[in-house]
Every structure is written in C-alpha cells, then in structure tokens.
N, C-alpha and C positions, 0 to 999 in steps of 0.2 A: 504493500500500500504506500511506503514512506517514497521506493521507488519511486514507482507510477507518476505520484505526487509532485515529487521533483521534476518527473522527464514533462510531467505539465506545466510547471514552473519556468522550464528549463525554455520551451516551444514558445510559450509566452514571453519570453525573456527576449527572444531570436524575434518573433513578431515586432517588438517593439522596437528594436533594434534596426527593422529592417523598415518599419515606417519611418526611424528615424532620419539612415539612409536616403532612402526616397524622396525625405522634407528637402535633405540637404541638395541633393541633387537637381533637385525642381527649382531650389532656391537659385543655385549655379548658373542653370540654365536658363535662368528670368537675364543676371546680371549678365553671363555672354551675348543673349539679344540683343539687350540695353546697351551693351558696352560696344557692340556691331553696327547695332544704327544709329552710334552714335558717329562714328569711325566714319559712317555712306554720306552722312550731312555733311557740306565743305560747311565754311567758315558762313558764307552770306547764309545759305539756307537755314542751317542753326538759327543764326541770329535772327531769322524771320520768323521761324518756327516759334520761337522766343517772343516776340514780338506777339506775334498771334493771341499767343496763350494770355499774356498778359491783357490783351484788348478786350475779352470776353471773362465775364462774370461766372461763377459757377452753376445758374441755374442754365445757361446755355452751354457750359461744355459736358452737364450732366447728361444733355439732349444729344448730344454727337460720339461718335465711336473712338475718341482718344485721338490720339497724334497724327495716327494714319489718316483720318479724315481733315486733319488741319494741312497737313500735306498734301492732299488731294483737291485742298479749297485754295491752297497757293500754286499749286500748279495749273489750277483750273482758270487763277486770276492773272495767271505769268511774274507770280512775287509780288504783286500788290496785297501790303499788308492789310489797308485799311477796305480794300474791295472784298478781301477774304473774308474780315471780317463780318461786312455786314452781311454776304451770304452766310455764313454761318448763323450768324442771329437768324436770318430767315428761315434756315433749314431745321435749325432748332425746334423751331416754335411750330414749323408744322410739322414734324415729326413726333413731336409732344402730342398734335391733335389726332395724330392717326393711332396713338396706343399702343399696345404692348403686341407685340408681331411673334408668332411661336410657330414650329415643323407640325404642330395639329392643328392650326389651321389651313397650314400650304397644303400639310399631305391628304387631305382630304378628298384635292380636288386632283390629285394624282390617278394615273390609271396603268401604271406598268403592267408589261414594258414598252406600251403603247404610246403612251403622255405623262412625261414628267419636265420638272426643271430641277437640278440640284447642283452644287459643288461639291467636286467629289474627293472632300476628305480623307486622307492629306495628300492624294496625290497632284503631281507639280507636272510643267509641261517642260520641255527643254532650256527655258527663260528664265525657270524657277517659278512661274508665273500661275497659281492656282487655277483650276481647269473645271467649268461652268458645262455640264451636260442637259443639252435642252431636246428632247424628243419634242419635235414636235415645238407650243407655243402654251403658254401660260393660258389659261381658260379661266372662265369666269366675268362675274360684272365689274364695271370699272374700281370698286371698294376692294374686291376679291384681289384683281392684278396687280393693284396699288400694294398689296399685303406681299401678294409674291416679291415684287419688285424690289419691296423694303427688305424680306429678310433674306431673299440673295445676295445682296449690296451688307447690310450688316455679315453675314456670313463669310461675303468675301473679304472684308475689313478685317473680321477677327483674325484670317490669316494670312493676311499682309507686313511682312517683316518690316523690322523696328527699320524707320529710318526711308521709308520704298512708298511712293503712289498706291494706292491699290488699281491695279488694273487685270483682267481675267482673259485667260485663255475660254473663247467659249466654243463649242461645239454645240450644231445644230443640224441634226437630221431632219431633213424637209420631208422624208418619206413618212413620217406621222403622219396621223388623220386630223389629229389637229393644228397642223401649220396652214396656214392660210393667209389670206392679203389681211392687210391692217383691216382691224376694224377698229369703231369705241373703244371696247375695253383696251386694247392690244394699246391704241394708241392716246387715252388720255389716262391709262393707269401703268403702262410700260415705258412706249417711248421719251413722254412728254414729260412724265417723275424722272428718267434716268438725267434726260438735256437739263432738267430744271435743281435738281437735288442728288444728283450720283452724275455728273460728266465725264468725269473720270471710267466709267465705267463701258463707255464706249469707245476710250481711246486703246481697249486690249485687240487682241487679235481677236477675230472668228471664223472657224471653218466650218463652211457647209460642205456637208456629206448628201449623196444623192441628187443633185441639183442637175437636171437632164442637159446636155451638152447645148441644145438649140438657147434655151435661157443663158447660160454660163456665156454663149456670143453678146448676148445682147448685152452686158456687162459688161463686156469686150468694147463695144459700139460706145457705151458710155463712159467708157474709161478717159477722153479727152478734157469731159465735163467736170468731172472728180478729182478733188483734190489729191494730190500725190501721196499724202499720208490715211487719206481713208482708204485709197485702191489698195496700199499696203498691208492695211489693218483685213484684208477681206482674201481667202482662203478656199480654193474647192477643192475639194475630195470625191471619188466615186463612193469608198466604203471606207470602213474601222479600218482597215489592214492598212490601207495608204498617209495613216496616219503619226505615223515611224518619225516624218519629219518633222514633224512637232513637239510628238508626246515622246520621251524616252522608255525603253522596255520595261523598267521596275513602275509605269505608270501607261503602260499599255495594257492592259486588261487583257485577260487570258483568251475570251473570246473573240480579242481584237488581232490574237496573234502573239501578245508577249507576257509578261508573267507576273502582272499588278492586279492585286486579288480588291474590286469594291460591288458590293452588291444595295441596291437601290432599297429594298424593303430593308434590310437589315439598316441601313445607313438611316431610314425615318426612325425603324424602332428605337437603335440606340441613340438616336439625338434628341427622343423624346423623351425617355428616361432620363438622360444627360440635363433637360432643360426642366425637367421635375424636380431633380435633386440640388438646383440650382436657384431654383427659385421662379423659371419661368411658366412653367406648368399654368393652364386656366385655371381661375380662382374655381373655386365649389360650386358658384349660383352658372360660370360657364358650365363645367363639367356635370350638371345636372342637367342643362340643357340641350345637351350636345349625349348623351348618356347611349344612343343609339349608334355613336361611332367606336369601332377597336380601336386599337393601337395606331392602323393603320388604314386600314378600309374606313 
C-alpha cells in the first residue's frame, strides 16, 4: 500500500513537473515571437507602430486584434499615423456593434465537403503566409457573411507573426455549388466589410482551382486594365495537385498529393471546444436557443 502510495505520489510529482515544463516553455516561446517581430520592424515602423498605440485609448484597442491589426491599418494608410488612427477608431466601434463572432455560428452554415470557408490551422503556404480554404462562397444573408467575414479576418490575425501584415494565402475552388456571381450578401457582407474594415486582406495571394480555360482568357483580355499588383495577387490552378507551387509538402494535404494531415469537421469541433474553454462559447439564453444544433451540423 505505502508502495502504491508513493508511485502515486511519485506520477503526481512528474505531472506537475511537466506542466511546469510546459508553462516555461510557452513562456519562451511568447518572448522568441516578441523578440522576432520585434527584430522585422526597422527603426520608422516601430516608431509608428509606437505612435499608433499611443493615439488610441483602451476602449478602442480592446475592439481591434493587437498589433497585427495596427500594422495592417498603417500599411493600409502607407505610414500615416494619424489616418491609421482614425480608421481604427472606426473599425472599432463597428466591430463592437456586430458582437461576439464564434466557429458555431460560421459552422452552421457549412456543408462539407461541398461548402465551407476556413483557415487551415496551422498550416502555412510557401511565404509563410496562412492558407484560407474556401469551397465554394460564404452563404447566407448579408448579417450571416458579415459574421463569416469577421471571424476569418480575426482568425487570420491570430496567426499573423509578431511584427508581419496579416495577409492570407487563399484558395478557392469554383467547382462548388455554391460559388457564384456577386450577389447582396457576397457583396455588402464580404467584399465591401473586407475594402472597408480588413484591406489588408485582399492584398494576399488567391488561387482558383477549376476555373474553365475559356474564362481564365478572359482575364487574360483584362489583364491590361488591372493593376500590376492585383494580376499578381491572382493565381489559377486546374486541381489540388498543381498546387506544389505555393503550398509546401508538410502543408499539402494528403489528398492533395503531399503529406499535411487537416480535416474540416474535426478543425470546427476542436475550435469549438477550444473557444468554450476560453470563454467564447454562446452565453446559455444563445445555447438554449440554438439547442437543435450539434457540435457541428
């Protein structure tokens, strides 16, 4: 018994020990980021970054995703401190109005592997650049998109390294049933939120996948009219496999051809968990009324 006793002692001892480990290591790994982006910022940027922070009171930087969206409001205004500024107070304040954005709202209106949108956690593209998987087109009414919209851009923020724009590798496969020409929602809850409150977010790359060779001309045809940095930003592919020159093999997916393991349902369940234990999870009077949905369906 005294055994036994001990060796439970012993296992609890090593547990504790090794959460201890872990603190320290997560600790490590906060300050290598910190000490990384801080290394990417030259000298002006810092000091505007700097700048920034200072310009804006805490109920408006509560409202914004941290540095990397201060970053992404000075590269949006070309280093203008005081323009940054004041978009950021704007972004603020309607970001306050649209409310708490969670993966059980978005996943709702998912239909894999038919129709979805996600970032696909943590895998990166050749750039380094987080990688935005959209079957297809965000559905729903203009409030619905507006929610997508938000927590793709929040999500691709979170992992945007200390110090770097956020901008996203996106991928979109046109052979969905639901990509289609702009409509309302697409375009006063997608396009018109990203131009107005995420710009940044259109200056990443995107490659369409499936896009029929006769259309792919006609983009050709318009390439004269288009600025040099958007034709750049725009990418076609037949399928997943041709996608080598972007995505690297530990973030090409197995059935893309290379050996990066992400699966779409499991990626909603455990971000919803993730955002339960966290504190985002719908209050009780949501989750009673919503009580008809699982996890994920």
């Amino acid at each position: 018994g005294a055994g036994a006793a001990g060796m439970r002692g012993g296992a609890a001892c090593m547990r504790r020990s090794l959460g201890r480990d872990l603190l320290v290591l997560a600790c490590l790994a906060g300050l290598l980021e910190a000490a990384e982006g801080a290394w990417r910022l030259h000298g002006g940027e810092a000091f505007r970054l700097q700048q920034l922070r200072r310009n804006l009171d805490m109920e408006t930087r509560k409202n914004l995703a941290g540095d990397c969206e201060l970053m992404g409001w000075l590269d949006a205004c070309n280093g203008d401190v005081d323009q940054a500024a004041d978009r950021c107070r704007e972004k603020a304040a309607w970001r306050k109005g649209v409310g708490r954005v969670c993966m059980r709202q978005v996943a709702r209106r998912m239909s894999p592997p038919k129709s979805f949108t996600a970032v696909m956690e943590p895998l990166r593209d050749r750039e380094g650049l987080p990688i935005v998987w959209s079957m297809g087109l965000p559905t729903g009414d203009v409030a619905e998109v507006t929610r997508d919209t938000v927590y793709i851009n929040e999500r691709l923020m979170a992992l945007t390294k200390a110090g770097q724009v956020p901008r996203p590798m996106v991928i979109i496969d046109v052979r969905s049933p639901t990509f289609r020409p702009p409509d309302k929602p697409l375009i006063k809850g997608g396009f018109e939120v990203v131009q107005r409150y995420y710009p940044w977010y259109a200056k990443g790359k995107t490659v369409f996948l499936g896009v029929p060779r006769p259309v792919r001309a006609l983009f050709r045809i318009a390439r004269p009219f288009m600025p040099r940095e958007m034709w750049d930003r725009f990418k076609f592919e037949d399928d997943y496999c041709d996608l080598r020159e972007h995505v690297g093999d530990n973030s090409m997916l197995i059935d893309w051809g290379g050996h990066g393991h992400w699966d779409i349902k499991k990626h909603v369940q455990l971000t919803e968990i993730k955002e339960g234990l966290t504190g985002a999870a719908l209050s009780s009077r949501e989750k009673n009324s919503e009580a008809e949905l699982s996890l994920y369906y």
